[in-house]
C-alpha positions in Angstrom: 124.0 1.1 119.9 126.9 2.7 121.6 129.8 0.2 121.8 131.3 2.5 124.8 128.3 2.6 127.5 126.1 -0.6 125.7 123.2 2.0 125.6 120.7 2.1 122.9 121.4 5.9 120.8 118.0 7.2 121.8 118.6 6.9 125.7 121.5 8.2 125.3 119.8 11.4 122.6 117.3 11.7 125.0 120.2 12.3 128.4 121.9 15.3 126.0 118.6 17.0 125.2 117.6 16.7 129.0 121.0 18.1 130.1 121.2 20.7 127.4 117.1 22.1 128.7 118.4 22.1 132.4 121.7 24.5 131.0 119.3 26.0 129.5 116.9 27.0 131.9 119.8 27.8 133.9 121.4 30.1 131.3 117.4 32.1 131.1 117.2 32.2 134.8 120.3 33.7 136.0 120.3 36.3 133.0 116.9 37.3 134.4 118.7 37.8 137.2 121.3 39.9 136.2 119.3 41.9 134.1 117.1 43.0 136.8 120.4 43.8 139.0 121.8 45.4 136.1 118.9 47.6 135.8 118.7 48.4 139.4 122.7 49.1 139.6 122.7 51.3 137.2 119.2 52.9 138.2 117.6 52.5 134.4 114.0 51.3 133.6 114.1 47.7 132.1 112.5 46.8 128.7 111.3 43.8 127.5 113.9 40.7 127.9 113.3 38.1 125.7 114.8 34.5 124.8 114.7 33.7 121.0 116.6 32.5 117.8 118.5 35.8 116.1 120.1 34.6 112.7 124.0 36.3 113.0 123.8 37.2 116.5 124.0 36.4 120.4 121.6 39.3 121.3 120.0 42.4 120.3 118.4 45.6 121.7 115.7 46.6 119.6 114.6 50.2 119.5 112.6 52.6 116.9 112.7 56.3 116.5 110.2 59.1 117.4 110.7 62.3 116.6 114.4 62.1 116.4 114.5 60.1 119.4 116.2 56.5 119.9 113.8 54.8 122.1 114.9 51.2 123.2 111.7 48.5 123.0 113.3 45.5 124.3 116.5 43.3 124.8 116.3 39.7 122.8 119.7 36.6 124.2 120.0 34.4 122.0 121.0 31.5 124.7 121.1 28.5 122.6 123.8 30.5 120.0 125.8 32.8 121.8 129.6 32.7 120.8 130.3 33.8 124.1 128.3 33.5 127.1 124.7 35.0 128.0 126.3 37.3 130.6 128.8 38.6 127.8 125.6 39.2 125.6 123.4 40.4 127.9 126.2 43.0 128.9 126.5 44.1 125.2 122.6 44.6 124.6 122.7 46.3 128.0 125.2 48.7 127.1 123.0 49.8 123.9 120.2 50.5 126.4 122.1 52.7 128.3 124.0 54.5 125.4 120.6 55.1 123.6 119.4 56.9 126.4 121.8 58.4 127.4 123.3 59.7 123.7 120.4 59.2 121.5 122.4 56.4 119.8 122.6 52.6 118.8 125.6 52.7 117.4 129.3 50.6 118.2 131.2 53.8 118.7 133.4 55.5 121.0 130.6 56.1 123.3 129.4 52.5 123.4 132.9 51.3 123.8 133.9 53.3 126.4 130.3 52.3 128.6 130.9 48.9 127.6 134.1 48.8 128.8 133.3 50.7 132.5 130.2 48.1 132.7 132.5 44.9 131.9 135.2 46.1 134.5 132.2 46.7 136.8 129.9 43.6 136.5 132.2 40.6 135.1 133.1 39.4 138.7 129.9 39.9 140.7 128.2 37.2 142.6 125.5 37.5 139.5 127.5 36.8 137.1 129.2 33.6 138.5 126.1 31.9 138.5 126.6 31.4 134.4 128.2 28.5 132.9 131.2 29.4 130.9 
């Protein structure tokens, strides 16, 4: 029993877990959203975008080689862990997208840093973006 609101604990279990699936929902919806703009902004063909648990992380852009290729395979936001926001992660995993394509790399160098950067100062203020919670 809560001695604050005289509510029995599992009412009161059961309003957090039905206000943490509407954030959420929320949170996968509007990251949808942004990924598709995202894609279409900066004219490059999406891959999968996923929603899953990833142990250490907030996101990931998974890729494999071919013939000494990079080739991206899909984008995975961790929304229920990120340290920072989907947008934020989303952003990041984008970012290796674009700098595998475009330098046959997945790595956190000057080349992502710089992208990252130009996409941040770009995208952080759009209408898109202030859809998230943060």
């Amino acid at each position: 029993m809560c001695y604050l609101c005289n509510e029995n604990n599992t009412n009161i279990n059961n309003q957090i877990i039905i206000i943490m699936n509407k954030y959420l929902n929320h949170e996968m919806e509007v990251t949808k959203k942004f990924y598709k703009f995202l894609c279409k902004e900066e004219n490059q063909e999406p891959v999968k975008l996923i929603f899953k648990e990833i142990k250490g992380g907030s996101g990931s852009c998974s890729y494999y080689r071919y013939n000494g290729k990079v080739v991206p395979v899909q984008i995975a936001i961790n929304i229920e862990n990120c340290n920072y926001s989907a947008a934020y992660a989303l952003l990041h995993e984008f970012t290796h997208l674009i700098v595998i394509r475009k330098y046959n790399t997945a790595s956190h160098g000057a080349a992502f840093e710089k992208e990252f950067k130009r996409l941040q100062k770009k995208y952080e203020n759009c209408n898109i973006a202030r859809e998230f919670y943060f």
